[in-house]
C-alpha positions as CSV (number, residue, x, y, z in Angstrom):
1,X,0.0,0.0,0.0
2,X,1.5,3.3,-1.2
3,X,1.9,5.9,1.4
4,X,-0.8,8.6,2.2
5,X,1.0,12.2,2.5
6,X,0.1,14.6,5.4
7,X,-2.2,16.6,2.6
8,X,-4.2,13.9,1.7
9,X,-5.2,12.9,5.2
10,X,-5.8,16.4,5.8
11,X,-8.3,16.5,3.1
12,X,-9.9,13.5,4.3
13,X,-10.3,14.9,7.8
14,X,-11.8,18.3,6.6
15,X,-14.9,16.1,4.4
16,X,-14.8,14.2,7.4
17,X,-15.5,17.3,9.5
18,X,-17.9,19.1,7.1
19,X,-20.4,16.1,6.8
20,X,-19.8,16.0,10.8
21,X,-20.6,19.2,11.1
22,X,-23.9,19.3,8.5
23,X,-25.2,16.2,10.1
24,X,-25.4,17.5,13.9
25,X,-26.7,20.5,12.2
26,X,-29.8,19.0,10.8
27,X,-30.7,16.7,13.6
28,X,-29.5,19.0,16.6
29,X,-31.0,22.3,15.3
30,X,-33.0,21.5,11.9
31,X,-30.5,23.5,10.1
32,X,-31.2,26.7,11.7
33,X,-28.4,27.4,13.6
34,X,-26.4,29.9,11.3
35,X,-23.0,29.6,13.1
36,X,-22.5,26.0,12.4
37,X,-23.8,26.5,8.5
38,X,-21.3,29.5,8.2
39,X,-18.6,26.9,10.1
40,X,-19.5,23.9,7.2
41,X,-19.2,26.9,4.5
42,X,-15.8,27.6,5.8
43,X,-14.4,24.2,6.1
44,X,-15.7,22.8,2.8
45,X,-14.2,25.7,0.9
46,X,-10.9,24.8,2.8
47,X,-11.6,21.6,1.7
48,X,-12.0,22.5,-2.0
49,X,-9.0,24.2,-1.9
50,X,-7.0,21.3,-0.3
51,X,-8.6,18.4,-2.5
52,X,-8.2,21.0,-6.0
53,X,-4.4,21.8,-4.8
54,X,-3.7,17.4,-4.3
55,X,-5.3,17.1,-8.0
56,X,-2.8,19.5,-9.2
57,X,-0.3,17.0,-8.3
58,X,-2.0,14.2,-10.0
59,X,-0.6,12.9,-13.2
60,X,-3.9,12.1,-14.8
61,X,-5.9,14.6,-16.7
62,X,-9.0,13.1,-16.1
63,X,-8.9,14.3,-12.2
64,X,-7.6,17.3,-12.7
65,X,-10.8,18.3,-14.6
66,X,-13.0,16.6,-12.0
67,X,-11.6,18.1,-9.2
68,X,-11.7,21.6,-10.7
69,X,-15.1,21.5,-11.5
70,X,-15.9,20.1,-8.1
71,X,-13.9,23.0,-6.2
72,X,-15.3,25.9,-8.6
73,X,-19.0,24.4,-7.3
74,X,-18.2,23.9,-4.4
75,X,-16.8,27.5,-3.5
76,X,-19.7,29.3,-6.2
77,X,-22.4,27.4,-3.8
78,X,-20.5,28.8,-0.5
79,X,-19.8,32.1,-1.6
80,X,-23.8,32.1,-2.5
81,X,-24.7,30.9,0.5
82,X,-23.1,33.7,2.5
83,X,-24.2,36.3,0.6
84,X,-28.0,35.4,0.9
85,X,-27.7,34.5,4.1
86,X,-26.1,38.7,4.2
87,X,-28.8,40.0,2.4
88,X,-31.4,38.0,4.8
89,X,-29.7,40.0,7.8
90,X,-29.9,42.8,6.2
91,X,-33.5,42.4,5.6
């Protein structure tokens, strides 16, 4: 079994901790608690980032493509989260 870097496992642990985070979310508080969704925004964009930066390294093509397309929707849905949730403040 080849080796897994420090990157990778990082990457694992932050999916890990955004599905941990989503998942106490929506049984604890029904989604409404605003600081954990804004804490789940943060760490899957982190995530993105991490996973789109280890694809960079890849030899194959094929997930480099994947992997961008999955961080640039990743970080458009976030980034659109936080501004509606803004503009419903605002309101």
């Amino acid at each position: 079994m080849a080796k897994k870097s420090k990157m990778y496992r990082l990457s694992t642990l932050l999916n890990m901790s955004t599905v941990a985070i989503d998942t106490y979310n929506k049984f604890a508080y029904r989604s409404e608690n605003k600081k954990l969704n804004i804490a789940s925004v943060a760490v899957s964009t982190v995530s993105s980032i991490v996973d789109f930066y280890l694809a960079i390294k890849s030899p194959r093509k094929l997930t480099k493509i994947v992997t961008l397309a999955s961080a640039g929707i990743s970080v458009t849905r976030n980034v659109l989260y936080l501004i509606n949730q803004r503009r419903n403040r605002n309101a």
